[in-house]
C-alpha positions in Angstrom: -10.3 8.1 -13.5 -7.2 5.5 -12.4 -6.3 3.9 -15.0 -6.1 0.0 -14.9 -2.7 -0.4 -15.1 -2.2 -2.1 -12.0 -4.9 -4.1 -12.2 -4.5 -8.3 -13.3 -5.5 -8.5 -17.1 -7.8 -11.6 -16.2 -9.8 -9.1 -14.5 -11.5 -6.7 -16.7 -15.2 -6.5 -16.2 -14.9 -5.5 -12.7 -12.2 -3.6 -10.3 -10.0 -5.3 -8.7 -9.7 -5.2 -5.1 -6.3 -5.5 -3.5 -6.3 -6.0 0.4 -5.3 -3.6 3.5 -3.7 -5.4 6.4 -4.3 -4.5 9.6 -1.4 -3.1 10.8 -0.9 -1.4 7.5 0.3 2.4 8.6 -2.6 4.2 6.3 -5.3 5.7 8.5 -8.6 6.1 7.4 -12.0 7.9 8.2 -15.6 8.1 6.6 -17.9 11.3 6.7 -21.4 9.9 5.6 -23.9 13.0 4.5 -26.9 10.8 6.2 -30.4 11.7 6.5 -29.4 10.9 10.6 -29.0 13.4 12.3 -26.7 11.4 14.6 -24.7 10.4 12.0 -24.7 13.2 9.2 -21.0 15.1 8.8 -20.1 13.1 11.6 -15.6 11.8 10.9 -16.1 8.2 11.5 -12.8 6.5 12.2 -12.3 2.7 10.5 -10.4 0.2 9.4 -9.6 0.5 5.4 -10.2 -3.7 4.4 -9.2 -3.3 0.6 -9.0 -0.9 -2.4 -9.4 -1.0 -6.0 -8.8 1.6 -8.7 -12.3 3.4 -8.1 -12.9 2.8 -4.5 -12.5 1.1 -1.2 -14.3 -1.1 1.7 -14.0 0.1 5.6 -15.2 -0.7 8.7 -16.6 1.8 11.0 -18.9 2.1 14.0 -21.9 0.1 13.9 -23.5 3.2 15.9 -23.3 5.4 12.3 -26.4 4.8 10.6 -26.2 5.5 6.7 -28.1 4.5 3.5 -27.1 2.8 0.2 -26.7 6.1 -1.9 -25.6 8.5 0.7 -23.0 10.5 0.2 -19.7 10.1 1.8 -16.1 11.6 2.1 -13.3 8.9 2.8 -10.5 10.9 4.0 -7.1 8.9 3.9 -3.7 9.9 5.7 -0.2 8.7 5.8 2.9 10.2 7.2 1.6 13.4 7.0 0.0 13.5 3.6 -3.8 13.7 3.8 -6.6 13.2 1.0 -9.9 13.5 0.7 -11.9 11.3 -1.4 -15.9 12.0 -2.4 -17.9 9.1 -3.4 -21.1 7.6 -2.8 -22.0 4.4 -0.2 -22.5 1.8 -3.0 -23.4 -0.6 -0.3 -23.5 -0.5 3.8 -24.0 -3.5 5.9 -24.5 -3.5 9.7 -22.9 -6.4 11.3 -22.9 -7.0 15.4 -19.6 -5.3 15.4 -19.1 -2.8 12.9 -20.8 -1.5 9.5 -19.3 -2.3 6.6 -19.3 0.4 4.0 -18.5 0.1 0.0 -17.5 3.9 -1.2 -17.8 4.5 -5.1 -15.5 7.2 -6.0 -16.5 10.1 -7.7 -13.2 11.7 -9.3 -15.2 14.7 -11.2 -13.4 17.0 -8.3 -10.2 18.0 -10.0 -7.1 16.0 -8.9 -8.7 13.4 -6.7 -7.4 11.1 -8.9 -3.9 12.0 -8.9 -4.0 12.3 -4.9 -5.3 8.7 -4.7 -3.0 7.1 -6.9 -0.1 7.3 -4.8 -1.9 5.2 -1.8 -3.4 2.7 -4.2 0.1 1.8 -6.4 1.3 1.5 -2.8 -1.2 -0.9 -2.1 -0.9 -2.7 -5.3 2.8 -2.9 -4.7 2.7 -4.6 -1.3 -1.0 -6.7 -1.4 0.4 -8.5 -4.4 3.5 -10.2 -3.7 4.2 -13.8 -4.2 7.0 -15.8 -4.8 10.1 -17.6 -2.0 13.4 -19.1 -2.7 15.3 -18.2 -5.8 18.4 -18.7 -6.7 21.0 -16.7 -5.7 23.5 -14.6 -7.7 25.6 -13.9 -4.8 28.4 -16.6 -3.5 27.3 -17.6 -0.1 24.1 -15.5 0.2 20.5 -17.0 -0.1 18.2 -15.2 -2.3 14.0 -15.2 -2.0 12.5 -13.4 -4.8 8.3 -11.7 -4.7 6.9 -10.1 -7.6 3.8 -8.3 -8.2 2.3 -6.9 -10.9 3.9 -4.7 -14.1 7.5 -3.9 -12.0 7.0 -4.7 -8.5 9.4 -6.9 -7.5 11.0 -7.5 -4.3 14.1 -9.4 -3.5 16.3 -10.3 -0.3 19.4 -11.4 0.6 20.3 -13.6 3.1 23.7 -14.8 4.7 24.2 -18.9 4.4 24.8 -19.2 8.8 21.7 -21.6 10.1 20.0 -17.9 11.3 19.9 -16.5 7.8 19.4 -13.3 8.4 18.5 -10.6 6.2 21.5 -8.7 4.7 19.9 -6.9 2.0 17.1 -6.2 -0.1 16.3 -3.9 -3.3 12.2 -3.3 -3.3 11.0 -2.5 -6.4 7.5 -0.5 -5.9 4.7 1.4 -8.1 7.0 4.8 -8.1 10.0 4.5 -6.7 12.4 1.6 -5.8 14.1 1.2 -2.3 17.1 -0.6 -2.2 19.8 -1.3 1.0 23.1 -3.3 -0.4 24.6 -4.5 3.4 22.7 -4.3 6.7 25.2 -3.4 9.6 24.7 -4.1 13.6 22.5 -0.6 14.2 19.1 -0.3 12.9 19.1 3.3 12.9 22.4 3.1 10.6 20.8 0.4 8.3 17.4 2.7 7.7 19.8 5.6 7.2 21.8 3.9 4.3 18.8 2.9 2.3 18.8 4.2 -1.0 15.7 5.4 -3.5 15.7 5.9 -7.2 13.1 5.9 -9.9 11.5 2.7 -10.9 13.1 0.1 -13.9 12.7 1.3 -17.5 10.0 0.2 -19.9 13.4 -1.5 -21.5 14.4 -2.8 -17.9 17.1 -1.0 -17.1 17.8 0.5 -13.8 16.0 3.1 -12.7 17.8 6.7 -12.4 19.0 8.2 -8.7 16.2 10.6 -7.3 16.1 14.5 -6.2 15.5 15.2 -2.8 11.9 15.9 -3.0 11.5 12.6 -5.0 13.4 10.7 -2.1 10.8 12.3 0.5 7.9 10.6 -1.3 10.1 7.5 -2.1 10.1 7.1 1.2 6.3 7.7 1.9 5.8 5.2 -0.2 8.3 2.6 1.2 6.8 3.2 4.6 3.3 2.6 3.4 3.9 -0.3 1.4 6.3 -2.1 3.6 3.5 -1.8 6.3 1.3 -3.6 4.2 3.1 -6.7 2.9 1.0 -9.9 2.7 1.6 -12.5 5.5 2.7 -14.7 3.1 6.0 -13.4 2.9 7.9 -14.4 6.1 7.9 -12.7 9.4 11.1 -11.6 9.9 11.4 -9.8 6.5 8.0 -8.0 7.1 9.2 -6.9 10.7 12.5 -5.9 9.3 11.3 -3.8 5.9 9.2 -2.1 8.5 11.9 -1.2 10.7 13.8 0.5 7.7 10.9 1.9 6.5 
């Protein structure tokens, strides 16, 4: 199972569930094994609503018909990377506009639980930020400061002109960390010079640089997560962690 590492001590009767925006770049569908005929082994397509460490809410169709109990195969995808989760429908509610479905993992199938845990520290990483102005320990820059749970962190820089726009930010996530020290004129430059390494020690020191495979999934998981940062963190720093994602 996932451990509960991510998850708020307060919180430890019951999982935790840590929100999907919707414009988050994870795609998601539900096969439910339904006694319809209609509906049974049919790929629904949905909106993921939220996660927790052993399962998720989405929104499909209201045309699939399914019962509490069913079985059911959320299959999540994400820059190329594409899992498949089994589970049960611990609850399914038909609304006017779409059913809402609760899937229960079941991670007896070998590695399910190391597949999903990339997408949920993602998740975590994003969904939980809070935080605003800090101070800064740059001359003439403003600093804002979010931080998450265990690690997660993210700050950003801004210049002290009445626009103050972003000039740098260092991301600290569940795996990796994503970091750019100066933003230039060219956004394909900018999203070129960002830099991945492993995430802060257990003593907090900085994390180590990353090979080449490790900055491929550093940067599946920057994409993800900076998709999916809460709207209370600004606009322009959401649009522009995107864009470099």
């Amino acid at each position: 199972m996932i451990s509960n590492d991510a998850k708020p001590k307060e919180s430890q009767r019951k999982q935790t569930r840590y929100a999907v925006s919707e414009d988050c770049r994870l795609r998601a569908s539900l096969m439910v094994r339904s006694s319809d005929e209609d509906s049974a082994n049919k790929d629904w397509p949905g909106t993921l609503v939220d996660m927790s460490s052993g399962g998720a809410h989405i929104q499909i169709s209201m045309a699939a018909v399914a019962y509490q109990g069913d079985s059911c195969v959320l299959r999540l995808s994400h820059g190329g990377v594409k899992t498949e989760l089994r589970g049960i429908l611990a609850h399914y509610i038909c609304s006017a506009r779409y059913s809402m479905c609760g899937v229960k993992f079941d991670f007896h199938t070998p590695g399910a639980d190391a597949a999903y845990l990339p997408y949920f520290k993602a998740v975590v990483a994003s969904a939980t930020l809070k935080g605003g102005p800090a101070p800064s320990d740059t001359v003439g820059q403003y600093r804002e400061e979010y931080r998450g749970p265990g690690h997660t962190k993210l700050v950003v820089w801004r210049d002290n002109k009445p626009e103050r726009t972003i000039v740098g930010f260092d991301y600290t996530m569940g795996r990796y960390a994503a970091a750019l020290e100066t933003t230039g004129a060219k956004v394909i430059t900018n999203k070129a010079q960002v830099v991945f390494r492993a995430p802060p020690t257990e003593k907090g020191s900085p994390g180590a640089s990353v090979t080449a495979e490790q900055a491929a999934a550093a940067r599946w998981e920057f994409s993800l997560a900076a998709s999916n940062l809460p709207k209370s963190i600004p606009a322009d720093i959401r649009g522009f962690l995107r864009l470099m994602s």
